[in-house]
C-alpha positions in Angstrom: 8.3 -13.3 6.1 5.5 -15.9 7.1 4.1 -13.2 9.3 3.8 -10.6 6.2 2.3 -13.8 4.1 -0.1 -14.1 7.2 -1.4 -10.4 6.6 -2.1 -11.0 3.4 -3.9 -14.1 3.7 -6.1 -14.6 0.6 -4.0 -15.6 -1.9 -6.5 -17.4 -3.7 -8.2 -14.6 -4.1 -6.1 -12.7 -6.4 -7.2 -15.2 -9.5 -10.9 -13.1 -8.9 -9.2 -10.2 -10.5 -9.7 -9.5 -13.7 -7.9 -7.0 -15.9 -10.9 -4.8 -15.9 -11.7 -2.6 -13.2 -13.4 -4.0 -10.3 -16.3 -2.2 -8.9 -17.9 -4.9 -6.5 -16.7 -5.6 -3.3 -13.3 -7.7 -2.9 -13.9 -11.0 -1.5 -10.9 -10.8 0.6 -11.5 -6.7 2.1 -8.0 -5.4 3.4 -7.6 -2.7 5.8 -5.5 -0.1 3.6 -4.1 3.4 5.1 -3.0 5.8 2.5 -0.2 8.3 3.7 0.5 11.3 1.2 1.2 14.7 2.2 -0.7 16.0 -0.6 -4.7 15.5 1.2 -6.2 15.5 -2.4 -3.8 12.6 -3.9 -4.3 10.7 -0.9 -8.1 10.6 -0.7 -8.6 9.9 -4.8 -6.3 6.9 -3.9 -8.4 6.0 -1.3 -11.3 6.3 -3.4 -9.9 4.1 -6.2 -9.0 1.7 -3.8 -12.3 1.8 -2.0 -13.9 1.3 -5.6 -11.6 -1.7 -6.1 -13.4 -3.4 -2.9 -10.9 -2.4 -0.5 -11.6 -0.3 2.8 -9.1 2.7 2.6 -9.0 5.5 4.8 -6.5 8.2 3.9 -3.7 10.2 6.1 -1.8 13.0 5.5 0.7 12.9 8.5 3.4 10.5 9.0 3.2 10.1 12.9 -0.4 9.6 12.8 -0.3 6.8 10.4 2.3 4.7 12.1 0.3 5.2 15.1 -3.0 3.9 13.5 -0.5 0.9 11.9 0.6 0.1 15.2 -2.8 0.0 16.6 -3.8 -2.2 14.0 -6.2 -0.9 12.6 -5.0 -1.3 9.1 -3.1 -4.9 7.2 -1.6 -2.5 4.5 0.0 0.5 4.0 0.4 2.2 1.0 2.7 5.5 1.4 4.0 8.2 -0.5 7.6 8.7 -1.1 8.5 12.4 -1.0 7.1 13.9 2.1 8.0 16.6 4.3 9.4 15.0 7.7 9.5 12.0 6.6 9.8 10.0 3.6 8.1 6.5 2.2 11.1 4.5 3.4 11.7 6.3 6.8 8.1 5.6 7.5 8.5 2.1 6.6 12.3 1.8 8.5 10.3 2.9 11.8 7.6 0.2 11.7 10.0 -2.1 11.1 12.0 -1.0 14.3 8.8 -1.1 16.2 7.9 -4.5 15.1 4.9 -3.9 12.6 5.2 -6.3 9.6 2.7 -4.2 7.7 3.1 -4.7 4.2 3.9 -1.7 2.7 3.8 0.0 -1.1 5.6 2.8 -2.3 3.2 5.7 -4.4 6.0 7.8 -5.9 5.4 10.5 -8.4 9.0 10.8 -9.1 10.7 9.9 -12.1 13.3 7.9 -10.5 13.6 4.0 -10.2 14.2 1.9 -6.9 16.5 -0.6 -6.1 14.9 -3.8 -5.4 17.1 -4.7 -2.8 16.4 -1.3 -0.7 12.9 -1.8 -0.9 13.1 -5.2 0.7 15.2 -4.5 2.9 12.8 -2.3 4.9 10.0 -4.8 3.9 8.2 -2.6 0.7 6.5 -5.0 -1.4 6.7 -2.8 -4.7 6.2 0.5 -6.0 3.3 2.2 -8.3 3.8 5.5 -9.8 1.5 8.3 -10.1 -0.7 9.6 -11.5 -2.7 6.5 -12.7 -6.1 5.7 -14.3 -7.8 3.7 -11.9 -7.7 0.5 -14.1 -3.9 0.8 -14.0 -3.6 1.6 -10.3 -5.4 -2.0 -10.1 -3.4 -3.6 -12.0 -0.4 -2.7 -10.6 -1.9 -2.9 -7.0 -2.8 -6.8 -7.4 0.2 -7.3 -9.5 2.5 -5.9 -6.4 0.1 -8.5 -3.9 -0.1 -11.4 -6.1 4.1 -11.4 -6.8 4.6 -11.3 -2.9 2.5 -13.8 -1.9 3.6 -16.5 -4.0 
């Protein structure tokens, strides 16, 4: 757990979010891949989080990104849930069996809820549904960080 605290390691500054939309650069830039199968949903959340001050790239293939995360070229991973191959939580179950501590949130478009206790068990920090105005994906996106790193 210390190691997932490690990659996220600017806890103080979470309080530099405000509720309103940030459009400056973070003060604390994280690394974030986007995995979605659909290419369009996965590059307008890369955009908004790239608006938000972080440096997202996006990814539409499951065995691709968990090579990138394993190169470490990213310290966060937000994935889709319903994708063909693989889904949000086998993804996650992999890097876990190949040691990557990446934290990791769920971008689900489904109507159904998650147990908290499966989502920590293969180390997913929180889920955000979609579609969401870009105010709300912040919100939700620092809401997920700050309740994890405290």
């Amino acid at each position: 757990m210390s190691r997932m605290r490690d990659s996220l390691a600017c806890a103080h500054c979470l309080s530099l979010y405000s509720s309103a939309v940030m459009t400056t650069a973070n003060p604390c830039p994280k690394r974030v891949l986007v995995l979605d199968d659909d290419a369009a949903m996965a590059q307008t959340a890369a955009l908004i989080l790239n608006r938000l001050g972080y440096e997202a790239q996006s990814e539409t293939n499951p065995a691709k990104s968990i090579r990138r995360i394993l190169d470490s070229e990213f310290d966060l991973l937000l994935t889709d849930y319903r994708m063909p191959g693989l889904n949000g939580f086998q993804v996650a179950h992999l890097l876990r069996t190949m040691g990557s501590m990446i934290p990791i949130i769920l971008h689900t478009g489904g109507g159904g809820t998650f147990d908290s206790d499966d989502l920590r068990l293969v180390g997913i920090l929180g889920v955000i549904k979609k579609p969401l105005s870009m105010n709300e994906f912040n919100l939700a996106f620092t809401r997920i960080l700050h309740s994890h790193q405290n």
